[in-house]
N, C-alpha and C positions, 0 to 999 in steps of 0.2 A: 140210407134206409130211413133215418130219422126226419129227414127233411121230405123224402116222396110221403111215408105214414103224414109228417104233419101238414101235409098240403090235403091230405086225402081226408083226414078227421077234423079238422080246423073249425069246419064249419059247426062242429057239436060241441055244446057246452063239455067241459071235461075233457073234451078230445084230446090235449096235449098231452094229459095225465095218464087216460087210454091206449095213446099210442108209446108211451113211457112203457104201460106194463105190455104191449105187446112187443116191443124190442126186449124186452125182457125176456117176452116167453122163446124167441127165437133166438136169444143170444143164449140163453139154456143150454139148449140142442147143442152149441158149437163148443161153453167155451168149461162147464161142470164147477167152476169154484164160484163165490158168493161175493168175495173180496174184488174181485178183479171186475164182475159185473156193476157192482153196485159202484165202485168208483166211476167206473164209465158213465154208467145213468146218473151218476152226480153233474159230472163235468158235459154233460154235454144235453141233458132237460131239463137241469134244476132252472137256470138261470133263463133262459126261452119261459119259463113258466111264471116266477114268478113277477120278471120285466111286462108281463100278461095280464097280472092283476092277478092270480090264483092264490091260493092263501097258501103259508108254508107248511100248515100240517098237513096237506091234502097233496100237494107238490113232493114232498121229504116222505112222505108212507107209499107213494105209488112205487118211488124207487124202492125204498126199501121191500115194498112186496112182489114187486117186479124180477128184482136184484137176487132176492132170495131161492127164488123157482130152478136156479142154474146149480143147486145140494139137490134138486130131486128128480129133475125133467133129463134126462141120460141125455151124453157119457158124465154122471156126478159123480166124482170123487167117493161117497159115503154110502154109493152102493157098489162099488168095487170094492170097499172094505169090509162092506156089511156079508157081500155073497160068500166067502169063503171061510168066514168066522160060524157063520151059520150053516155053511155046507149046500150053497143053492145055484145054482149057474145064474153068475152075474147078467148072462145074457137074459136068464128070463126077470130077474130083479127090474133091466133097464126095460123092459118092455110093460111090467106092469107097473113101474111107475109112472109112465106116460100118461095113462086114463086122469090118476088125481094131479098130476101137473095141470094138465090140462082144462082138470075140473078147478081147480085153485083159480087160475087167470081167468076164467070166466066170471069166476064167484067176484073176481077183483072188481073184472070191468062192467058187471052189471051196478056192483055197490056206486064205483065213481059215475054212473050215468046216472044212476038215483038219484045219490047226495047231490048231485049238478042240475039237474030238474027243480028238486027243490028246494036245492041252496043256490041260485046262480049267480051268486056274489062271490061264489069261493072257487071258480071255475069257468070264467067266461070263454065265451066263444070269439074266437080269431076276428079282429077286423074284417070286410068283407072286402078290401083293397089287396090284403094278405094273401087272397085265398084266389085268386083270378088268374086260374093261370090252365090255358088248353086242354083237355081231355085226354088228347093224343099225347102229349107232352108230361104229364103228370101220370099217367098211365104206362109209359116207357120208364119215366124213372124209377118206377117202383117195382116192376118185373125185372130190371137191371139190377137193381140193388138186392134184389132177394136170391141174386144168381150164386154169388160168393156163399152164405148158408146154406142156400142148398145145397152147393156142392159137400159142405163142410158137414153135413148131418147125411146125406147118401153116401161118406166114404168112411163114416165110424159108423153110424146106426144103421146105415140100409143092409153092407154086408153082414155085418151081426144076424139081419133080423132075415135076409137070404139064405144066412148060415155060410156063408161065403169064407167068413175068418171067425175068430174067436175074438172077445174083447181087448186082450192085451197085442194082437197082430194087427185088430179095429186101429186103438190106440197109433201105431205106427204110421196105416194106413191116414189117418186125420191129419198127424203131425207132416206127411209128406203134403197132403194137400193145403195145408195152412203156409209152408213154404212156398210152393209153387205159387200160392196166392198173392203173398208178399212179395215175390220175386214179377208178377205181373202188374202189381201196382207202382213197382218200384219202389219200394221202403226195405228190399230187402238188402242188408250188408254183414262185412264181418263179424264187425260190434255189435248188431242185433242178434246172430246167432251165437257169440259168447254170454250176452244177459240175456239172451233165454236158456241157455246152458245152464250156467251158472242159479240161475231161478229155479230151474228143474231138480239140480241135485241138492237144491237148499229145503226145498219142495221133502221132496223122498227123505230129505237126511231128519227132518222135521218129522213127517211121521214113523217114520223108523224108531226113533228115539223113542216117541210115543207110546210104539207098538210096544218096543219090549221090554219099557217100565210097565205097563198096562197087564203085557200078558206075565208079568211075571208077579204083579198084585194079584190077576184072578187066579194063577195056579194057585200061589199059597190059598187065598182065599178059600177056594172048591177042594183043594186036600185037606184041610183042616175042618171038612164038613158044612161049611157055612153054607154052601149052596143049596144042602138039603135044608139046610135051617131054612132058608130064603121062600125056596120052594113050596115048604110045607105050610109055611104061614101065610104066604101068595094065595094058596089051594083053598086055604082055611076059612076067608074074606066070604062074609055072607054073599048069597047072589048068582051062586053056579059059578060056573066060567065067565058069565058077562061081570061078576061083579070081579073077579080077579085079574078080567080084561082093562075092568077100569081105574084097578088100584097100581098096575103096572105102565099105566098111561097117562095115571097122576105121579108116579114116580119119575117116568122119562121126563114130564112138565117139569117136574119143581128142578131135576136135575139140571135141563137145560137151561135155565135161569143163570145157573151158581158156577155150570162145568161146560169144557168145550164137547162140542157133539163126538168127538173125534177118543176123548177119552172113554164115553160114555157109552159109543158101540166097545170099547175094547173090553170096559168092565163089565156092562150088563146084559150080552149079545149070548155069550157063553151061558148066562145063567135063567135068560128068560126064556131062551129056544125053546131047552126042552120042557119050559113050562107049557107054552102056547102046545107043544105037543101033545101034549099032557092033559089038555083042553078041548084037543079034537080040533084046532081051527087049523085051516091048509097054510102049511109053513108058509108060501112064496105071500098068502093076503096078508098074515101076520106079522111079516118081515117088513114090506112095504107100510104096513100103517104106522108100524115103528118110527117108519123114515119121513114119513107125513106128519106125525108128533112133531120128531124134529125142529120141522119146519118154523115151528113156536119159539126153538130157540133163540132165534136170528135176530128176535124182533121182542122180546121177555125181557129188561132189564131183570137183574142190573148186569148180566155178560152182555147179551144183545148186542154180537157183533155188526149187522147190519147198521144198528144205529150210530154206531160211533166213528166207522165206515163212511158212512154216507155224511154225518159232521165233520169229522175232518176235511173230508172229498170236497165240502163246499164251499167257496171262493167267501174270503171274510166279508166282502161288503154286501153280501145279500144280506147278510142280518141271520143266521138260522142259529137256531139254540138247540137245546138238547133237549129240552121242554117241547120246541116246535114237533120235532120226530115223534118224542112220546105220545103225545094225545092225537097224533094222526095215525099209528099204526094199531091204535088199540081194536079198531073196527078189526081190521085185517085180519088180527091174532085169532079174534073174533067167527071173522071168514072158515078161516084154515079150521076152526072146531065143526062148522057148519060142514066144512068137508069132508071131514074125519064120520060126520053120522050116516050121511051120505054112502060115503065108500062101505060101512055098516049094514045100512039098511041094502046096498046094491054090490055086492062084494065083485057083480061080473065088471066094474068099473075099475077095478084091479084085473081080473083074470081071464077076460077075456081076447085081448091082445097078445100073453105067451104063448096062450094056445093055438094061436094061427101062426108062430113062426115054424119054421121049415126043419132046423136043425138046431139043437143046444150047444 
């Protein structure tokens, strides 16, 4: 899929970077964790890109905001966890968070088509020897490649969103076609499906452990009254509701800096629910912008798992620092705020999508 995308954009400054963050947006759809993406898009666009001449902040932030999209673009991990903490059918969580996915990789790929217009020194376009290759032939390989996701995103999200299965039978349903898939490319064997076992319940046992240090902070926490404490000083914040909207969203910011997201819906999911209710905003937009804050974390030293992900991920002799990553995702984080006013000013960008599904 990498190589029909980079035949097909080649020709456009930036395009390599482009089609980074659109395998991104489609490896979302298939694969929901952040780690596994973004090593991918290390190992297999860093080095295509900067062998190109592309400069490494601009190269190392398309993954990293590429890489990120796969915490929010369903089936994500952090809205299966979010939906039943907060009491909301995960099914309709994954369908309104599609709109700002969606609006995110746009926000990406317009940014890198800008910065490449009027930076074109940090973003050249493909040789033109590169790029010479038949219409008919470059145009098969790219509808064949997009055949394997498709299937992969019609047999967890399509049923979902048919109402055909429920998220966690979805769940099932993906993993049998993810098999089937490897078994037709032939990579499939024993030893891949004991380490993917084995990764699974390391996986679970991980947030398990999580979950029930977490829920058993917030109990004490919300029996000992502190929630009301929380609550009433949340309420308090000059501004109505928008200014409490924005002091819990500077809250989730600073948290995701310092804390994994994963602890951070377990302690603050419980406590800000019923604030947003409390506020008058429709649960399913306020849950979802939650999980679009998020999205800040990935890429926020000094946690910013995405960055440190994508450094390790990248072969020593390109040269990439941790400095490089930094000052190129700053636009991004950037991005993602511009989204967040967006999804604000236009709330149907959230909620108009669960409302055409068929069944909860």
């Amino acid at each position: 899929m990498y190589d029909a995308l980079y035949i097909w954009l080649g020709a456009l400054r930036g395009g390599l970077a482009m089609t980074t963050v659109i395998i991104g947006t489609i490896l979302a759809a298939c694969v929901g964790t952040i780690t596994a993406e973004v090593t991918m898009l290390t190992v297999v666009a860093l080095g295509p890109m900067l062998r190109r001449g592309y400069s490494k902040s601009l190269a190392t932030a398309s993954i990293c905001a590429g890489g990120t999209l796969g915490i929010l673009i369903p089936p994500s991990i952090m809205l299966v966890i979010y939906g039943p903490m907060a009491e909301i059918s995960v099914g309709k969580l994954f369908f309104g968070a599609f709109g700002p996915g969606l609006l995110l990789s746009a926000l990406y790929l317009s940014y890198i088509l800008l910065r490449s217009l009027f930076q074109p020194e940090v973003a050249p376009s493909l040789p033109a020897e590169e790029r010479v290759v038949p219409f008919i032939k470059k145009t098969t390989a790219l509808l064949t490649s997009l055949v394997p996701p498709a299937l992969l995103i019609a047999g967890v999200l399509g049923v979902i969103f048919l109402g055909i299965a429920a998220p966690t039978e979805a769940a099932g349903s993906g993993a049998l076609i993810a098999t089937l898939l490897a078994i037709a490319y032939r990579k499939f064997s024993w030893k891949i499906l004991g380490d993917v076992s084995l990764a699974t319940v390391k996986l679970c046992g991980f947030i398990f452990v999580i979950a029930s240090c977490s829920v058993a902070f917030t109990a004490v926490f919300l029996a000992a009254g502190c929630g009301d404490v929380v609550k009433e000083g949340l309420l308090a914040v000059p501004g109505g509701q928008w200014g409490t909207f924005t002091a819990i969203m500077l809250i989730m910011l600073v948290l995701g800096m310092f804390i994994s997201w994963m602890g951070i819906l377990f302690i603050m999911v419980p406590i800000i629910t019923p604030i947003g209710a409390a506020l008058g905003f429709d649960p399913l937009w306020f849950s979802v912008m939650m999980c679009v804050n998020l999205q800040m974390s990935f890429m926020t030293p000094p946690y910013a798992v995405a960055i440190f992900v994508c450094r390790g991920a990248a072969a020593p002799e390109l040269g990439v620092t941790i400095n490089d990553i930094i000052r190129g995702v700053i636009p991004f984080v950037l991005l993602i705020m511009i989204g967040i006013g967006l999804c604000i000013a236009f709330p149907q960008i959230i909620l108009w999508l669960p409302h055409q599904m068929i069944r909860f």
